[in-house]
C-alpha positions in Angstrom: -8.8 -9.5 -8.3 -8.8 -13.2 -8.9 -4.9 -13.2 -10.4 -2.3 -14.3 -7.8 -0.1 -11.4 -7.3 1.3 -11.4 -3.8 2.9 -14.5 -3.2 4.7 -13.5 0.0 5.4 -11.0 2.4 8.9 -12.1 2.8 11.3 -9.1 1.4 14.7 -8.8 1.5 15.3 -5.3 3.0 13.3 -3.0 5.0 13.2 -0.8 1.8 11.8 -3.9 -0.5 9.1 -4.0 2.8 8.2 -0.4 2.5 7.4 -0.6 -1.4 5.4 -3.6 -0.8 3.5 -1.9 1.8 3.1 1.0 -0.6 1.7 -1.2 -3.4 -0.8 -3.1 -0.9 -2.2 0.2 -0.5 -2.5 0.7 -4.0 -3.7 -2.3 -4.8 -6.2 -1.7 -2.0 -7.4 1.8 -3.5 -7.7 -0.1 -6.7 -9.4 -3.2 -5.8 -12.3 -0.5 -3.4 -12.8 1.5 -6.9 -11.8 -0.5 -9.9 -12.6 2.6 -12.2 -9.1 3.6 -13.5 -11.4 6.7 -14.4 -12.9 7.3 -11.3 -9.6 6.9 -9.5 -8.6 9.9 -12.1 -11.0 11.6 -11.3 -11.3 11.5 -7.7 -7.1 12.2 -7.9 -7.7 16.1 -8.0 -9.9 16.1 -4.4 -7.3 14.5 -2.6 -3.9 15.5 -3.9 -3.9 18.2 -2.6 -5.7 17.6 1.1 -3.3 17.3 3.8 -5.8 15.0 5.8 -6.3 12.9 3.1 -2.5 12.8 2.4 -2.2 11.7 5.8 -4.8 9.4 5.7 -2.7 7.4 2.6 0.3 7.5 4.8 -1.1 5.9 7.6 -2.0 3.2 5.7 1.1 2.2 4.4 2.3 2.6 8.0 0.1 -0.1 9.2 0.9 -2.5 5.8 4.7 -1.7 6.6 3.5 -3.1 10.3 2.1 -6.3 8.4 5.1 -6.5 6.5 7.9 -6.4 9.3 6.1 -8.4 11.2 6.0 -11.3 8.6 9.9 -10.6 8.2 10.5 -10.8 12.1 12.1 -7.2 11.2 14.6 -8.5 9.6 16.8 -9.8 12.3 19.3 -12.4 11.1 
């Protein structure tokens, strides 16, 4: 991914810090396997797999981390 799509971490709310923390770890999945077919594909083996579901959640916990952090959890 050579475009510039993350400018900051900065977000207003702690909402607008949990969708960016879900869109890193999209991106993330996307920029490990840039197949948009294979991604498809691979789809059906973890939908439905609790661990793996799990897995994906913990990884947006530690971007929301990231994310608060940069936004000194949003105290005024």
């Amino acid at each position: 991914m050579s475009e510039t799509w993350l400018p900051t971490l900065r977000t207003a709310t702690p909402q607008d810090g949990f969708d960016l923390a879900t869109k890193l770890a999209r991106i993330g999945v996307k920029v490990t396997q840039p197949s948009a077919e294979l991604r498809d594909k691979l789809r059906s083996s973890y939908e439905q797999d609790t661990a793996q579901l799990i897995a994906s959640s913990q990884v947006i916990a530690t971007h929301f981390q990231t994310v608060a952090a940069a936004n000194n959890y949003w105290r005024e």
